[in-house]
C-alpha positions as CSV (number, residue, x, y, z in Angstrom):
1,X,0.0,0.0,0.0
2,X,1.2,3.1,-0.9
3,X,0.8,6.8,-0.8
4,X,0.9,8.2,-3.7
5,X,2.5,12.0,-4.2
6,X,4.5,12.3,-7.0
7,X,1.8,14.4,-8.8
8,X,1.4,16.7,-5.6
9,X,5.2,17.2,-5.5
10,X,5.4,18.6,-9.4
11,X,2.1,20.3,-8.5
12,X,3.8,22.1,-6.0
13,X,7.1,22.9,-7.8
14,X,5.6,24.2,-10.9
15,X,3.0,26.0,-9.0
16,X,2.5,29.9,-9.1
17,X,2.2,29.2,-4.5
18,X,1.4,26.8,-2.1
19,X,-2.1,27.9,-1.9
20,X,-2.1,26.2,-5.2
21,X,-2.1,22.9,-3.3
22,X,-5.2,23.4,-1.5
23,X,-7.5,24.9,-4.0
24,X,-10.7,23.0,-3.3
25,X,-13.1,21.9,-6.6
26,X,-16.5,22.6,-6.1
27,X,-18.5,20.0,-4.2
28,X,-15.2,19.1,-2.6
29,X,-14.5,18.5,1.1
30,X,-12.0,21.1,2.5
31,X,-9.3,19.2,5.4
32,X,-11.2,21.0,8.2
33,X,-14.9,20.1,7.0
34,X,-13.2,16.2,7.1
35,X,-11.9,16.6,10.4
36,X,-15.3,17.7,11.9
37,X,-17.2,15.1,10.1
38,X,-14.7,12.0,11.1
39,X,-13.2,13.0,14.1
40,X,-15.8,11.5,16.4
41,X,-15.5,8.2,15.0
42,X,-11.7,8.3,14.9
43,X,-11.8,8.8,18.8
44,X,-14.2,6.2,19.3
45,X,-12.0,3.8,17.3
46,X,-9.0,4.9,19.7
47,X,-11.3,3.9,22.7
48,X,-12.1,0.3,21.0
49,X,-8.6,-0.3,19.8
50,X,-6.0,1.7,21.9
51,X,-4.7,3.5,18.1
52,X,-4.4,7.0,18.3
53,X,-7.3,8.9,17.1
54,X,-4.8,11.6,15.6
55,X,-2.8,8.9,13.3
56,X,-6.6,7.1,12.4
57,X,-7.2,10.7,11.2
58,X,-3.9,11.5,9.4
59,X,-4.3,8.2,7.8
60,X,-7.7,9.1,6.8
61,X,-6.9,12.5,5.4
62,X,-3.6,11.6,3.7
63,X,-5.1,8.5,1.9
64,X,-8.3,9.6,1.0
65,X,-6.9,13.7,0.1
66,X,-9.7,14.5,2.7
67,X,-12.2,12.3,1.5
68,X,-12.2,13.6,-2.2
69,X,-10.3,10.7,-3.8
70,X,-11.5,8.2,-6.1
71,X,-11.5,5.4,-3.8
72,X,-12.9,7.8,-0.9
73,X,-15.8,8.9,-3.1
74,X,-16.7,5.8,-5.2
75,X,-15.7,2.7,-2.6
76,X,-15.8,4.8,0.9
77,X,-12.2,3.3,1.2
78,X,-10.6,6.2,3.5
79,X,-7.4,3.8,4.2
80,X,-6.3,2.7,0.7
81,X,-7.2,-0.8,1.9
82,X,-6.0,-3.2,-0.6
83,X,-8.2,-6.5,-1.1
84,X,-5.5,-9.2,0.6
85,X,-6.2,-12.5,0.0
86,X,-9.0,-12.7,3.0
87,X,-11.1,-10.1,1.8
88,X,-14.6,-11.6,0.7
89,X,-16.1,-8.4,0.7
90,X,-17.1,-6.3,-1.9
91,X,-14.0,-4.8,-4.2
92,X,-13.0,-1.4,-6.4
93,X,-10.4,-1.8,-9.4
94,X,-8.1,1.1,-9.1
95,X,-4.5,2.0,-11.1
96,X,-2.1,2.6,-7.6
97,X,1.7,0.7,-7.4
98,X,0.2,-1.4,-10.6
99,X,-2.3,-0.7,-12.9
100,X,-5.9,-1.9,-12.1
101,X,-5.3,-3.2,-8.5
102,X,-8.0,-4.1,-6.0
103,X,-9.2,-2.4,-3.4
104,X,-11.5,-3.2,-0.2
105,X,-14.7,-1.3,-1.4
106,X,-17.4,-0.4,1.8
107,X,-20.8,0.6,2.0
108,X,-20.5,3.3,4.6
109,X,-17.4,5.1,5.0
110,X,-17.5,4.4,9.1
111,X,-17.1,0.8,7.8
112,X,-13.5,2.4,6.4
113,X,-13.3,3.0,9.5
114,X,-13.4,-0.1,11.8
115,X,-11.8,-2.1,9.1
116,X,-8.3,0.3,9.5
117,X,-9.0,-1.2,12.8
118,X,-9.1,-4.3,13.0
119,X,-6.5,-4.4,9.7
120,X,-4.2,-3.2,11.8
121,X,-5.1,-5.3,15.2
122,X,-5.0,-8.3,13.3
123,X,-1.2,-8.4,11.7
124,X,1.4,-9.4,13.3
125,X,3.9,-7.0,12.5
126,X,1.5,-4.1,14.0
127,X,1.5,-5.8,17.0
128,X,4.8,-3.4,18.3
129,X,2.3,0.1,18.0
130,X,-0.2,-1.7,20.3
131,X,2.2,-1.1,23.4
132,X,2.5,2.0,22.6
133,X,0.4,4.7,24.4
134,X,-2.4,6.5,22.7
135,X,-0.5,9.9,23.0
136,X,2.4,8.7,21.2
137,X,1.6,9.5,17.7
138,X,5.3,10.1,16.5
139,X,6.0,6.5,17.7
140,X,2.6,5.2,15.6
141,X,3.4,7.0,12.7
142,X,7.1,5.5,12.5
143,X,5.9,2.5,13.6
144,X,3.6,2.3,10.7
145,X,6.6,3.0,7.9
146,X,8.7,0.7,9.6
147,X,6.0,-2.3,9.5
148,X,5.5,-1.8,5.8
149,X,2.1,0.2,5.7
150,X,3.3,2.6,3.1
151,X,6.6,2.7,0.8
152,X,6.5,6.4,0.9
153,X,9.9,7.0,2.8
154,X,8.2,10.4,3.9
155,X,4.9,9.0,5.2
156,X,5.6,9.5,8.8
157,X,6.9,13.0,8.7
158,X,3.6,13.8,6.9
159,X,1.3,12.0,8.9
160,X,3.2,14.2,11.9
161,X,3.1,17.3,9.7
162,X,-0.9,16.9,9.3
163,X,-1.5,16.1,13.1
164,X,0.7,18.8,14.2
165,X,-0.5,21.7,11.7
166,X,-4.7,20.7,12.8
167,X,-3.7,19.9,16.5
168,X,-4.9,16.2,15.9
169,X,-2.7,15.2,19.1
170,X,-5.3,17.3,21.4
171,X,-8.0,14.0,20.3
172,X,-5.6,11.8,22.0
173,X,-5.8,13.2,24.9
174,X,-9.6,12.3,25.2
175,X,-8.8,9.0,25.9
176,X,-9.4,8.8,29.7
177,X,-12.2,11.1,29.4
178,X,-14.3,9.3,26.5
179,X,-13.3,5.7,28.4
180,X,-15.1,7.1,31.2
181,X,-17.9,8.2,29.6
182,X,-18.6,5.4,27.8
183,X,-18.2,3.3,31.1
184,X,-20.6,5.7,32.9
185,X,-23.1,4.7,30.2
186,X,-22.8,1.6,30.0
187,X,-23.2,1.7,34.2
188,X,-26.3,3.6,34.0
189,X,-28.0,0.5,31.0
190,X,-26.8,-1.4,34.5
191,X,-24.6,-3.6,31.6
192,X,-22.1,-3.6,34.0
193,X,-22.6,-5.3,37.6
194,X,-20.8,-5.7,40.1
195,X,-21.8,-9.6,40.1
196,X,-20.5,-9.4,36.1
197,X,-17.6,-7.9,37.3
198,X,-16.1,-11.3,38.9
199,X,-14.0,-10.9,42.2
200,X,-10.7,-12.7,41.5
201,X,-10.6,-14.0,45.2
202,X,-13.9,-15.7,45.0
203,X,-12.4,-18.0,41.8
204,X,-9.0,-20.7,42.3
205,X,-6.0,-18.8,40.8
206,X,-3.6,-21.1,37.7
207,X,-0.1,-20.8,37.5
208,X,1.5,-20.1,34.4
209,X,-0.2,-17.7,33.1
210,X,1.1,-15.3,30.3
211,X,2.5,-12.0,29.8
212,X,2.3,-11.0,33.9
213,X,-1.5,-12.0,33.5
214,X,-3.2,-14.3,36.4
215,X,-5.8,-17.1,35.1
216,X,-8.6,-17.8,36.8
217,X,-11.3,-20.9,36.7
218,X,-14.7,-20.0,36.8
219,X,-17.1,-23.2,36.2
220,X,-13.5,-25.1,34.8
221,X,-13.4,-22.4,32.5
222,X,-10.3,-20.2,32.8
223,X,-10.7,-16.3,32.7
224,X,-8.7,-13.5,33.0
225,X,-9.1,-9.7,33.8
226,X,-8.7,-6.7,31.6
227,X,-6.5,-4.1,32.3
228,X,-6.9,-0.8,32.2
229,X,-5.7,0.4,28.4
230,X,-5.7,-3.2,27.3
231,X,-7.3,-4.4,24.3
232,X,-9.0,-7.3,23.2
233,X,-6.1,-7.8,20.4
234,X,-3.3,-8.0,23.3
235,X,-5.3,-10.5,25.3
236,X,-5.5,-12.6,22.1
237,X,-2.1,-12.4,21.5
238,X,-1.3,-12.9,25.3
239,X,-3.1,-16.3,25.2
240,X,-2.4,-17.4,21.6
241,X,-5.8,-16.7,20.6
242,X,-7.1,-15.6,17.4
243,X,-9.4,-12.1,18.1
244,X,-12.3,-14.0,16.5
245,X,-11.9,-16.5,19.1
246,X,-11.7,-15.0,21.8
247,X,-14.9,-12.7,20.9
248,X,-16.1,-16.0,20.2
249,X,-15.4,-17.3,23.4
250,X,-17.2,-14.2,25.3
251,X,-20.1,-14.1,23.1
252,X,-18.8,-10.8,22.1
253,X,-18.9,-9.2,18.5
254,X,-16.0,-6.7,17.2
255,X,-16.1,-3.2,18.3
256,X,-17.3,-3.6,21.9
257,X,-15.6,-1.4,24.7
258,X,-13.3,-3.5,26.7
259,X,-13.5,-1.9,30.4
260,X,-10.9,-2.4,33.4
261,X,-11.9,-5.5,35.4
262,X,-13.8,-7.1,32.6
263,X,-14.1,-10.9,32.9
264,X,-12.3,-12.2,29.5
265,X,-12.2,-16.1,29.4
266,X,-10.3,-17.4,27.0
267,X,-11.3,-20.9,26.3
268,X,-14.8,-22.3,25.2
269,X,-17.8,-21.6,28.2
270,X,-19.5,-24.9,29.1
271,X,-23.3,-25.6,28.2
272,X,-24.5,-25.5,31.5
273,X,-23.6,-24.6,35.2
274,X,-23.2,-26.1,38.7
275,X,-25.9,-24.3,39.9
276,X,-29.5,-25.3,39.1
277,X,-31.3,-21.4,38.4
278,X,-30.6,-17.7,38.6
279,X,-32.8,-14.8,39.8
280,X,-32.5,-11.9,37.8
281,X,-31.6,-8.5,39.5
282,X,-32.7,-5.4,37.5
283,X,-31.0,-4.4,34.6
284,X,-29.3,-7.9,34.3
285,X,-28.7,-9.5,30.6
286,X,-28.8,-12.4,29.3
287,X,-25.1,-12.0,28.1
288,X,-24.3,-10.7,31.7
289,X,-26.1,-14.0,33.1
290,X,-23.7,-16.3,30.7
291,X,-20.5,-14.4,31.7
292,X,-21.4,-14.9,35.4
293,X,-21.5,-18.2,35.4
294,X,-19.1,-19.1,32.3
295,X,-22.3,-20.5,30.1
296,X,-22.8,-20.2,26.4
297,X,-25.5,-17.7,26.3
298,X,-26.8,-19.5,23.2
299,X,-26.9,-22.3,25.4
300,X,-28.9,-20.2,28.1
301,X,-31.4,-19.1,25.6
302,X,-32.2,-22.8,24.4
303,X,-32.2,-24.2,28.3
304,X,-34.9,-21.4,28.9
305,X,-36.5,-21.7,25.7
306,X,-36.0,-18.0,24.8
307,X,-36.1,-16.0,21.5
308,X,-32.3,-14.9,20.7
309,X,-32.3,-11.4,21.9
310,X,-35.1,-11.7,24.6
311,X,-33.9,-10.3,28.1
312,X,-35.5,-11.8,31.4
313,X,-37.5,-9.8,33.4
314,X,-36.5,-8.6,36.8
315,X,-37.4,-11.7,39.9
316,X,-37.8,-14.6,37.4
317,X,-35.6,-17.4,37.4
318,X,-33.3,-18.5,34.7
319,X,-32.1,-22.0,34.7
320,X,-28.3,-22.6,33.9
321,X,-28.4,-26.3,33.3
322,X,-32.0,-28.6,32.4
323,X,-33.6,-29.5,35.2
324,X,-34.8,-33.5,35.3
């Protein structure tokens, strides 16, 4: 993947001024009408991910020449996402490093934006950025040459020239307070218990575990807790887990917020539980109800004969394993 800015540079030179550069076409977005459209969702992708929501944004703006290129305006590809041999999505032909090359092609341009995410999350040879802190863009944006995300030999110092000349690095320092906010919310939907929450002294610790992480068994099911910053990416990699695994393993889909103290079990839950019934507290979920007790909630929904999606109602009992 490449940046391409050969025809900006002879622009430039042969230019009558810089202002040159910027001239907008009609209809076009300017840099600053892109940065108030899409810098929402690039902090929200920092919260998910731990990536800085200033290099998310450079990305976005260098790749996609604020959102006016071809692959921004006819495939919503903000990243300059090539295909990849996984990639069973939908695809754009465009000339870049060769002629008619494909390209990831999206039907919202916030779907650009989750897939930079994961993209990223999911390679190896990111894996270095993601122990990085969220305020270190200069270390993201060499980080990124240096893993191969671009062959442009310039492409960090312009990523850093576009955060620094918008002040891009003031999003990163949201983090804390949008990770609180978005805790806050999810405290007041009572998502979050503290019964979900499981106390680490009520469960049997396992040796062994990696990366400075303690294991615990809930139900013969081994869990660990979240730290604060982590991601669901690092615990993968911690445990040698693939990230569709482990969101498999937690009934969890891609782009949930992973909060300090979160129960994270990383092996298959069991169909059913010691315990014959629960009674459901106020605000409680299915999903919360499954996590508790380290139970497949799809298993929980067929034990209670329950429509997928259904949430029990406040004093009834749900049974965690059939009753003879």
């Amino acid at each position: 993947m490449m940046y391409r800015n050969a025809g900006v540079f002879l622009l430039f030179i042969f230019s009558a001024g810089f202002s040159c550069l910027h001239a907008q076409k009609p209809g076009q977005m300017t840099r600053q009408e892109y940065i108030d459209k899409f810098k929402d969702e690039a902090v929200r992708e920092m919260i998910i991910y731990k990536i800085p929501a200033s290099i998310i944004l450079a990305q976005a703006l260098l790749e996609s020449e604020n959102g006016n290129s071809p692959l921004a305006v006819k495939a919503n590809n903000h990243f300059g996402i090539k295909c990849h041999k996984e990639w069973t999505g939908k695809t754009f032909m465009y000339d870049d490093d060769e002629k008619n090359e494909c390209f990831r092609k999206y039907d919202d341009p916030l779907d650009s934006y989750r897939d930079h995410s994961e993209f990223l999350a999911s390679r190896d040879h990111y894996d270095p950025l993601f122990l990085l802190d969220v305020t270190d863009y200069k270390g993201w944006a060499y980080g990124l040459k240096q893993a191969g995300y671009a062959t442009n030999p310039s492409y960090p110092q312009q990523l850093i020239r576009i955060i620094e000349d918008n002040h891009l690095y003031d999003l990163d320092k949201l983090f804390d307070k949008e990770y609180e906010k978005e805790i806050s919310a999810l405290k007041k939907k009572q998502v979050i218990r503290g019964k979900e929450i499981l106390l680490p002294d009520h469960f049997r610790a396992v040796n062994n575990a990696p990366a400075g992480r303690t294991l615990y068994i809930n139900n013969g099911v081994k869990f660990t807790v979240a730290r604060r910053k982590d991601t669901f990416y690092r615990i993968a990699v911690d445990f040698g887990l693939t990230l569709s695994r482990l969101y498999k393993y937690n009934d969890l889909k891609p782009g949930c917020i992973l909060y300090e103290g979160q129960t994270i079990y990383v092996e298959k839950k069991k169909k059913h539980a010691a315990k014959g019934y629960h009674t459901v507290e106020p605000g409680e979920t299915m999903h919360a109800i499954a996590q508790e007790y380290a139970v497949r909630t799809k298993a929980l929904y067929r034990i209670n004969q329950m429509k997928k999606g259904t949430q029990p109602s406040p004093g009834s009992r749900i049974l965690l394993r059939k009753m003879k």
